[in-house]
N, C-alpha and C positions, 0 to 999 in steps of 0.2 A: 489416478496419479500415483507418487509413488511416497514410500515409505523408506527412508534414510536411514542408515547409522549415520553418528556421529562421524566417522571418521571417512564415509563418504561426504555428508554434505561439508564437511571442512577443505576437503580436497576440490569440491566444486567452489565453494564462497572463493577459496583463495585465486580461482583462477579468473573468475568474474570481472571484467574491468567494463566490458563495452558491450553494444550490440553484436559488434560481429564474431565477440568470445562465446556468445549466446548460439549465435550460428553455429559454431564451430563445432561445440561440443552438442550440442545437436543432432550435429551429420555426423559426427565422429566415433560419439557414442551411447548415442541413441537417447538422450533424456528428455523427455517434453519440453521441448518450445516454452510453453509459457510456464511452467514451474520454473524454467531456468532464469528465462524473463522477468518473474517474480521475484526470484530471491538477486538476481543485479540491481532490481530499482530498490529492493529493501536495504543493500548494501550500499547504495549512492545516497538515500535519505539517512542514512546511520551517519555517514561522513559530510552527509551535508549537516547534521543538527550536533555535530563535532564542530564544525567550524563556520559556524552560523555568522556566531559573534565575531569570532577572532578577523573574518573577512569583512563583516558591514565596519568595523572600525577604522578599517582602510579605507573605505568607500570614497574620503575625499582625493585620496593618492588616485586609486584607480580612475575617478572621473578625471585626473590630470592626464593618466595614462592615454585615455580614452578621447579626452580631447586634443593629445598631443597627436594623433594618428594610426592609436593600435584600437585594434577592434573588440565589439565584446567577445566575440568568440576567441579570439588571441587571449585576451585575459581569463576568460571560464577556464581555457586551457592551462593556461600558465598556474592559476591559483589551484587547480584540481575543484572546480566549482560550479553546478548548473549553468548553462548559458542564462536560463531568464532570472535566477535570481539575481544571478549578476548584472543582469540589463536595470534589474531594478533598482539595485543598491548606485549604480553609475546614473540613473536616470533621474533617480529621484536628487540626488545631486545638483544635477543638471535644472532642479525648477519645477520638476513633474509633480503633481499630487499621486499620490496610493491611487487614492482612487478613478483617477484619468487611466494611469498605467494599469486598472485591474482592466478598464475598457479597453484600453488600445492594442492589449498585450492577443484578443480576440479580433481586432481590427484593426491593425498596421496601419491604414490608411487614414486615423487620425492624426497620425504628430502628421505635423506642416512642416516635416526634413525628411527628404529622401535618405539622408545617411541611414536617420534613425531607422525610417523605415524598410532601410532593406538589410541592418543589422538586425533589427526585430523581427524579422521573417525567417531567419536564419538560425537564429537563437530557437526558435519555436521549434524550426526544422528539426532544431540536433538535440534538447531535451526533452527526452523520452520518459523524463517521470514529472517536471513542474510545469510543464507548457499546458494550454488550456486544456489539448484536444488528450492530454495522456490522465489532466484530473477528471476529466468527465467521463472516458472511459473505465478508469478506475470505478468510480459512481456509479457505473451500467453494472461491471463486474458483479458487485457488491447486490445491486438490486435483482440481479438475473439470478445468483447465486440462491439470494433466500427464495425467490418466487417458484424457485424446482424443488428446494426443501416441502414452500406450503405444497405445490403442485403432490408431493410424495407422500407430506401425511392426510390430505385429502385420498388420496389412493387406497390408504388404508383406512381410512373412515374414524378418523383421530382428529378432533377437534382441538383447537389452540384460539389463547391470543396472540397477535403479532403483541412488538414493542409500543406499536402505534395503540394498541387495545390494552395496554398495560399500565402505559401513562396515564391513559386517558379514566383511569377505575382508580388511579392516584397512588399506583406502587412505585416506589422510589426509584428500585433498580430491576430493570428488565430485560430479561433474554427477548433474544429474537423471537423464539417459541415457546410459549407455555403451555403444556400438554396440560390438555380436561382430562385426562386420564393418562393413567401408567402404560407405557410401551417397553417392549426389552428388544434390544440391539444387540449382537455377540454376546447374547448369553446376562447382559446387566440391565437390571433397568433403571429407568431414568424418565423423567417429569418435565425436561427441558432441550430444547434446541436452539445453540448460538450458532451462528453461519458466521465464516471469515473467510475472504477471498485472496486467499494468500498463503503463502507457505509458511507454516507453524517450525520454526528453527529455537532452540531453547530460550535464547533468550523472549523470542514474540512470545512464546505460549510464557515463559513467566510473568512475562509483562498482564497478557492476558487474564493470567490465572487470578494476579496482583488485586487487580483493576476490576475484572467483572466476576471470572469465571467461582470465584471462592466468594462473593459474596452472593452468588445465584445459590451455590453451594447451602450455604448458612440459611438463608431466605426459603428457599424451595424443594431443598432435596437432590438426589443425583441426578445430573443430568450429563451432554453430552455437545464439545464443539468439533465442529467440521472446519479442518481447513483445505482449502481446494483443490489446491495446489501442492497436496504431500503433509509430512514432519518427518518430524526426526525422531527416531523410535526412543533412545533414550530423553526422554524431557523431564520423569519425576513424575509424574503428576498423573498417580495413579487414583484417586477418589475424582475424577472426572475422566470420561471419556472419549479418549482422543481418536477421530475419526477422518478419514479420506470422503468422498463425493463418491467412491464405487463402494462404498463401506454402504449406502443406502441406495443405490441404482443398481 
């Protein structure tokens, strides 16, 4: 994957709107598919959790909307707003439980209205980051991800715990990998490996850094995350090791 400046990955963020801007710049100029596809769904969940609130508080206008004869894709469109979330804030309106809608949004073919159910099919069709089939491959990402990491430190005959073997010996906060021993990477070494299925852009890795990477830091010593998908060369965040997927393959 690839390795940004800043003032390329700003040039790509701002151009990012759609799937087919994904295409675009793809064929155009050459940037991986899915780094590019990662950092548009990171830019739609940034402006989706911008205006979370300020949309569900319309919720009952829109379910007027919605029952006056526009669709929910008409309105996802109009508000600049995931089709399913939208299906949910208008639906649950509508009488639905969370939890019916966590079922049906996977099987259309419960509500008992065709309307609903062929706007909900529709909805699923066109979001590409909240629809069921886009969080579970997210979930695969993420699992396939760390399972080539252990596959790589098995190669090397480097013992770890996962997070799962971490919890479970009762340490608070845990990387993905815990080296039984010390390994050096470009020259540093390092006692730990976090795996992240996404492209590291400054703000994620500070968030990162915030949240896990500095307290693994304090806890364990140097260590080392991968994000998959690229970063951004300037991030700061030189007492941890910021790493690409060809950076260990």
């Amino acid at each position: 994957m690839v390795v940004l400046s800043k003032d390329e990955y700003d040039f790509i963020y701002a151009r990012l709107n759609s799937p087919r801007d994904v295409e675009l710049m793809h064929n155009k100029m050459g940037f991986p598919f899915n780094m590019l596809f990662n950092i548009l769904a990171k830019k739609v969940t940034r402006s989706t959790l911008k205006n979370y609130y300020i949309i569900k508080k319309d919720s009952r206008k829109l379910f007027k909307f919605w029952r006056e004869g526009r669709t929910i894709l008409q309105l996802a469109k109009k508000y600049n707003f995931p089709p399913v979330l939208m299906a949910n804030f208008i639906l649950q309106e509508a009488g639905y439980s969370k939890k019916f809608l966590k079922s049906a949004l996977k099987k259309p073919s419960l509500f008992n209205d065709k309307r609903i159910e062929r706007e909900i099919k529709k909805a699923i069709e066109k979001d590409f980051v909240y629809s069921p089939a886009s969080s579970e491959s997210q979930a695969r990402n993420g699992s396939s991800a760390e399972n080539e990491i252990a596959i790589w430190l098995k190669s090397k005959r480097v013992g770890f715990e996962t997070e799962k073997d971490s919890i479970a010996l009762g340490r608070a906060k845990t990387p993905d990998f815990l080296l039984k021993k010390q390994i050096k990477i470009k020259g540093r070494k390092i006692n730990w490996v976090e795996s992240k299925s996404s492209f590291g852009d400054v703000p994620e890795i500070r968030k990162n850094y915030r949240n896990q990477l500095k307290p693994y830091l304090d806890l364990y010593g140097p260590g080392a995350v991968v994000y998959w998908y690229g970063y951004v060369k300037e991030h700061g965040f030189e007492d941890v090791l910021v790493l690409t997927k060809e950076d260990l393959f």
